[in-house]
C-alpha positions in Angstrom: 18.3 -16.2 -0.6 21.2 -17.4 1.7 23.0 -14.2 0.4 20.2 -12.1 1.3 20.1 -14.0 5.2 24.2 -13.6 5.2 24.3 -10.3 4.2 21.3 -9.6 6.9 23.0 -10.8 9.7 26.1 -8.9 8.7 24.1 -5.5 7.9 22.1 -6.5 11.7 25.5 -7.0 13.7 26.5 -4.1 12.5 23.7 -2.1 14.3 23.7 -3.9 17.1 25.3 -0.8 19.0 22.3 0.5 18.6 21.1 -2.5 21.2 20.0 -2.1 25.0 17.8 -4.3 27.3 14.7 -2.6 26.0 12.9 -3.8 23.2 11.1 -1.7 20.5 7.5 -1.1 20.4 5.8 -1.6 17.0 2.6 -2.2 16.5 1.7 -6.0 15.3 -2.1 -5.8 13.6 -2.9 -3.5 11.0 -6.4 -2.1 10.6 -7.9 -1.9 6.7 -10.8 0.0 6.0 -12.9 -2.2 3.3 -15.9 -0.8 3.3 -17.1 3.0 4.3 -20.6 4.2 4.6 -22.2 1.2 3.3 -26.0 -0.1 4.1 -25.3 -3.5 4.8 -22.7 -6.4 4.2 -22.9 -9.9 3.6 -20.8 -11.5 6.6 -20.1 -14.9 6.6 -17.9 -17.2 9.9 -17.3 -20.4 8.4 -16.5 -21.8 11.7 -16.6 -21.1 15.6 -16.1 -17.6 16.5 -16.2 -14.7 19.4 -18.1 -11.5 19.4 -16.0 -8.8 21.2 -17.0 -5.1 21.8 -14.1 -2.9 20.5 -14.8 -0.2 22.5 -13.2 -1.9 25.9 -12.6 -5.4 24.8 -15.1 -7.1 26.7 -16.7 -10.4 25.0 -20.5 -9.8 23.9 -21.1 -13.4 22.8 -19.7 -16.7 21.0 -21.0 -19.2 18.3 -20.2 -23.2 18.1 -21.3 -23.1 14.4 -20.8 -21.2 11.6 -22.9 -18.1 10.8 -24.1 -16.5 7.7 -26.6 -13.1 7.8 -26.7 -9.8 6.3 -25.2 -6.7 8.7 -26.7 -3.8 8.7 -26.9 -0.9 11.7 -30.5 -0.3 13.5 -31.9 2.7 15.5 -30.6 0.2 18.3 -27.7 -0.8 17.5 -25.8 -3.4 15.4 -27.8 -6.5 13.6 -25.9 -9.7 12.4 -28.5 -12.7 12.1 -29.4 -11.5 16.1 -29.7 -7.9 17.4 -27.3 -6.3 19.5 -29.3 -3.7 22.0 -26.8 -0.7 22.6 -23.9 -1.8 20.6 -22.5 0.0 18.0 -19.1 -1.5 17.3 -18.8 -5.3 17.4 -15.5 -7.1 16.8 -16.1 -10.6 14.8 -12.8 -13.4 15.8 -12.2 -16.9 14.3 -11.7 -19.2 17.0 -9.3 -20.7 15.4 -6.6 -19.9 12.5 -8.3 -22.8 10.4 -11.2 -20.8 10.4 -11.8 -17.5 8.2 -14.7 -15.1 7.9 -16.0 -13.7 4.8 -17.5 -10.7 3.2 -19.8 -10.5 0.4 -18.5 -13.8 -0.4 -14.2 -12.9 -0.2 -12.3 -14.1 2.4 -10.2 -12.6 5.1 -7.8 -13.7 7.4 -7.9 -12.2 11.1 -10.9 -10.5 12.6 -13.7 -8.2 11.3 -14.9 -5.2 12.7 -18.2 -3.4 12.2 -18.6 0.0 12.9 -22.4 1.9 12.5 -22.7 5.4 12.1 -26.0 6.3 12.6 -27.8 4.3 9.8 -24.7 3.6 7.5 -21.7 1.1 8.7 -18.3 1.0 8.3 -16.0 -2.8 8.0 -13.2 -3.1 8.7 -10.5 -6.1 8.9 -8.0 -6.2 11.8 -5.3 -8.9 10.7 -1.6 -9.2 11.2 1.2 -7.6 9.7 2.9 -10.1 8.3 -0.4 -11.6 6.8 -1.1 -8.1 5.5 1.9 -8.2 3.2 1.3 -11.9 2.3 -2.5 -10.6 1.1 -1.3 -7.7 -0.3 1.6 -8.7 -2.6 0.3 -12.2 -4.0 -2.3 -10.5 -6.3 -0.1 -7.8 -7.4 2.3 -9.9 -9.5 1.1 -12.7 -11.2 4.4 -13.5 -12.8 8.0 -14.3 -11.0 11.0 -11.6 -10.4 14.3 -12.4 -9.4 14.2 -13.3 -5.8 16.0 -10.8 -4.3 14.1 -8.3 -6.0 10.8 -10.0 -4.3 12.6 -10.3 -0.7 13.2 -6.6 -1.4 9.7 -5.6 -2.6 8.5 -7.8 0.9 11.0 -5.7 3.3 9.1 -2.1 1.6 5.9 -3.7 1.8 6.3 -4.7 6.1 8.2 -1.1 6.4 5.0 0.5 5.0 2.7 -1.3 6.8 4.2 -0.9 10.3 4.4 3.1 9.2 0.9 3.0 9.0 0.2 0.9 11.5 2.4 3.4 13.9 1.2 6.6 12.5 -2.4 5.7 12.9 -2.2 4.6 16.4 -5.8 3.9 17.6 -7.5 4.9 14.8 -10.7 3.1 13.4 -8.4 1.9 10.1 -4.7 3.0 9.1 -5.0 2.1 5.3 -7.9 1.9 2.9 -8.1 -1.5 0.5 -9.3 0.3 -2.3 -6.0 2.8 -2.2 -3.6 0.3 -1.3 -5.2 -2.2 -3.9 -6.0 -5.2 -0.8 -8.6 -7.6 -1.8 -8.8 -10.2 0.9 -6.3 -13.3 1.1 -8.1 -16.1 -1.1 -5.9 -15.3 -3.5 -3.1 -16.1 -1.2 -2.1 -19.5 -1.5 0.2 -21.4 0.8 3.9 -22.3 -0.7 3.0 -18.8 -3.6 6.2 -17.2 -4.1 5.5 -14.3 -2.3 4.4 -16.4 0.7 7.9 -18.1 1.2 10.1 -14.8 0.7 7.7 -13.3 3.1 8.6 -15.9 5.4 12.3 -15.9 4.5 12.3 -12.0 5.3 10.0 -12.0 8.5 10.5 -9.3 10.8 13.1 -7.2 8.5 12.2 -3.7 7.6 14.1 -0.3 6.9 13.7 2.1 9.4 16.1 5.4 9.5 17.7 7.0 12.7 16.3 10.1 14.7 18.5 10.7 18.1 19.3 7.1 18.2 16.0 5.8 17.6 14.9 3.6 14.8 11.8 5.2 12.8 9.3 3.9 10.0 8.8 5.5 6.3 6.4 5.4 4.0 8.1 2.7 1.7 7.1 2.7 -2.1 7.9 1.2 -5.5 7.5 2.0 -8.8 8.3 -0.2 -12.2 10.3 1.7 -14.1 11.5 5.3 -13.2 12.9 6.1 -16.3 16.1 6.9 -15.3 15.6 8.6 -11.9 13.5 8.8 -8.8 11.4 11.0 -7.2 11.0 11.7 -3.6 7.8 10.6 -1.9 7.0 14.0 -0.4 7.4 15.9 -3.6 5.0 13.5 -5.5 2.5 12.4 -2.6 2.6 15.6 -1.6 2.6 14.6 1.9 5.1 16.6 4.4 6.5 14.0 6.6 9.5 13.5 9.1 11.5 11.9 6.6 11.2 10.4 3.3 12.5 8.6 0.1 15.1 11.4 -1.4 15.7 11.0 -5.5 18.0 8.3 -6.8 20.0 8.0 -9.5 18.4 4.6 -11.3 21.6 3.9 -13.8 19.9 0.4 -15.7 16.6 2.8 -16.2 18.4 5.7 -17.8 19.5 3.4 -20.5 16.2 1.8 -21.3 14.7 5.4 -21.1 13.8 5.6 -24.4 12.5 1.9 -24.8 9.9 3.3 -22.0 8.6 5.7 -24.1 4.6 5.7 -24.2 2.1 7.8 -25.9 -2.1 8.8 -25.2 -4.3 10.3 -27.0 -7.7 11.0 -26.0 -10.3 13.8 -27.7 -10.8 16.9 -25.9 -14.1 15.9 -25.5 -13.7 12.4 -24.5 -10.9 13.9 -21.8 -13.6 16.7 -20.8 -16.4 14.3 -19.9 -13.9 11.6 -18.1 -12.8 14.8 -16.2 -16.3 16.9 -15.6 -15.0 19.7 -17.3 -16.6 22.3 -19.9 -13.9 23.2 -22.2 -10.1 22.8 -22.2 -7.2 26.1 -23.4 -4.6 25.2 -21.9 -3.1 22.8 -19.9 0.1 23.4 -17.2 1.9 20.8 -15.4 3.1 21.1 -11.8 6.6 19.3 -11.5 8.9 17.8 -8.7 12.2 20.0 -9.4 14.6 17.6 -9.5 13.3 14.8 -11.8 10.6 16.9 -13.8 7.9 14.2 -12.8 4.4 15.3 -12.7 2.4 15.3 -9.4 -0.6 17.9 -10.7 -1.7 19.5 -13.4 -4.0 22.7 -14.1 -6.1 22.7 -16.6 -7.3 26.2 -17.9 -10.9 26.8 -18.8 -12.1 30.1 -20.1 -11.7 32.1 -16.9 -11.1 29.5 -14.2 -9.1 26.4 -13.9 -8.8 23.2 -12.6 -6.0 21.4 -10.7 -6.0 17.6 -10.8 -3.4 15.7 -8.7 -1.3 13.0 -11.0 -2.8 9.9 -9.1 -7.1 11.1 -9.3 -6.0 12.0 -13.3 -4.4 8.6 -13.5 -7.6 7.0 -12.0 -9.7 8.8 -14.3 -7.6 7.7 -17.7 -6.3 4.7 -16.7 -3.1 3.0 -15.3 -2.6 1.6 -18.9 -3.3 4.7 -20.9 -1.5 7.1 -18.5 1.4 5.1 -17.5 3.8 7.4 -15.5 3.9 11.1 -14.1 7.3 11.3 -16.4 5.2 13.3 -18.8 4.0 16.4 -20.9 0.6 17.6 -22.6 0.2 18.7 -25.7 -3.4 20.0 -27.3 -3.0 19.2 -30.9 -6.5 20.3 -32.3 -9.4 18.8 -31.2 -7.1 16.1 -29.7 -4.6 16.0 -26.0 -1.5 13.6 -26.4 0.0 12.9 -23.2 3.7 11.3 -23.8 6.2 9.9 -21.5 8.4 7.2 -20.1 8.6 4.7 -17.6 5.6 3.3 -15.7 4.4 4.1 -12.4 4.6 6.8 -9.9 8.5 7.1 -10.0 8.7 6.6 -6.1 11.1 4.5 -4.1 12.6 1.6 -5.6 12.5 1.0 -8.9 11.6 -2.7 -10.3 13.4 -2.2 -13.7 16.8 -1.1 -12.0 16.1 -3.5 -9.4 15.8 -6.8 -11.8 19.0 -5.9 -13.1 20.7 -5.3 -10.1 19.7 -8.8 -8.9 21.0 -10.4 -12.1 24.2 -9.0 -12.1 24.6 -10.3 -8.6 23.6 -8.1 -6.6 21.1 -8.9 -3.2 18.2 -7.5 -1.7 20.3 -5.4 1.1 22.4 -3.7 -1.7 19.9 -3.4 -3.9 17.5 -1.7 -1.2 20.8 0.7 0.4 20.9 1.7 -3.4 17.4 3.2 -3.6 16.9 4.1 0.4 20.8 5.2 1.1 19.9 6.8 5.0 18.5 3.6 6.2 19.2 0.4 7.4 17.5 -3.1 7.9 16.2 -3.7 11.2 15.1 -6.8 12.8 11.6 -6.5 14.6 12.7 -9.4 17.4 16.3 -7.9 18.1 16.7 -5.9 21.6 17.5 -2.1 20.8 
């Protein structure tokens, strides 16, 4: 890690031209959408906490205690425990940082916002970036990597969070938990190995240059590209200003064939998993440059279907369709789906990056490797 800080404040001096006596504006909460068109939730204050109205900010009401009651929307307005004449949007706040709220029994850091749309509700929890990434990453690998590859995967995760964050501006919710795989922080655990590179990486994100001005990205990883990766438009199929372009992944290319996988699944097993009648044929949809799969069409009788990679993924399963570096072939009465690698082939990739890091190498080359037009920026400095 003191290479990764050393290297930092060399890679951070170096932009300092960019510096003036303004500082930039970035957005410090993010907004996750947990739960969308529900009847009711569970929501529990274990401690003292505010009532705020979202809508301009003013305080409704307080409590000295802890609270525990179902929420659910009324013909009136909101309910939690007590009735809220007129009110349609109330804003839940600790008091304190000791104290959390939960729902349906999982606990969340920062405040909890509730949302009813005519009878239905939406929650949503308001929290800090920097806890955001904390939440987000300590679930999603339960064993260690090399450090720098974690002070690395920590730097993506803030970048993509502050995209969102920005992009989304004053929307209702930037990201979705479900999509971005965030379930609470009590699995977040003080002195956890992502919490300490976290903090050893605080305020550092990647940002690339437009007239001058530093810009966010939507920042990804995969685990192993298989030899090369993809760029985020041409899989997420998202047109944006700028994004990852495809890398050359050296370390991946050589394990290529150790990455092999294989699936099969029954044409009739796959038609009922995917709602569909019959199954002739089957084309794939491919980025250009790396022949990774972002769609398929499936050709029934006289129609089709098209199925983007990540809903067919969802349908089959992470474990059974394990990258988009693959083809289709309908052997029979059965569909084999082989490939390599594992994940969406986005970004930077784990595999290479593991390597990288034992060999020597730190987070900032390792990230300037995999995301070559940009450049570490430091959310406190002046720009």
């Amino acid at each position: 890690m003191k290479k990764l800080l050393f290297a930092c404040m060399l890679f951070l001096h170096a932009f300092s031209l960019y510096s003036n006596d303004q500082k930039q504006s970035f957005p410090k909460d993010i907004k996750v959408l947990l739960e969308e068109g529900v009847d009711e939730i569970l929501l529990e204050a274990n401690g003292p906490y505010y009532i705020f109205n979202p809508e301009n900010g003013s305080r409704i009401t307080s409590g000295l205690l802890g609270k525990r009651f179902i929420v659910r929307a009324t013909q009136n307005g909101i309910k939690w425990g007590e009735e809220f004449p007129g009110i349609y949007q109330i804003k839940v706040v600790p008091r304190s940082k000791e104290n959390n709220l939960l729902i349906g029994g999982i606990q969340y850091e920062g405040a909890v916002i509730i949302y009813a749309i005519g009878s239905k509700i939406n929650v949503v929890n308001e929290l800090p970036i920097e806890n955001y990434v904390k939440c987000l990453l300590s679930p999603k690998f339960l064993f260690p990597l090399e450090n720098e590859v974690m002070s690395a995967i920590a730097i993506l995760a803030r970048t993509d969070a502050y995209y969102e964050a920005s992009k989304g501006g004053n929307a209702f919710w930037h990201v979705d938990a479900k999509e971005v795989g965030y379930i609470g922080c009590a699995l977040n655990r003080p002195n956890s190995l992502f919490e300490k590179v976290v903090e050893q990486t605080k305020n550092l994100i990647l940002v690339y240059s437009t007239q001058g001005e530093p810009q966010t990205f939507p920042a990804k990883w995969t685990d192993h590209s298989a030899g090369k990766t993809a760029s985020f438009s041409s899989i997420f199929r998202k047109d944006i200003d700028f994004a990852s372009n495809s890398v050359e992944a050296p370390h991946a290319a050589l394990d290529r064939e150790d990455s092999r996988w294989h699936y099969t699944v029954s044409k009739s097993t796959l038609m009922q998993k995917l709602h569909l009648q019959e199954i002739k044929s089957v084309e794939h949809f491919m980025d250009k440059t790396t022949n990774k799969t972002y769609a398929l069409r499936i050709h029934q009788g006289q129609g089709y279907t098209d199925l983007p990679f990540f809903e067919l993924q969802n349908k089959l399963g992470e474990n059974h369709l394990q990258s988009n570096d693959f083809k289709t072939e309908l052997k029979g009465e059965s569909v084999v789906f082989s490939g390599f690698g594992k994940g969406h082939g986005v970004g930077l990739c784990l595999y290479s990056a593991s390597a990288m890091a034992q060999n020597g190498d730190n987070a900032v080359k390792i990230l300037s490797k995999f995301f070559p037009e940009t450049y570490l920026y430091n959310l406190t400095a002046r720009k």
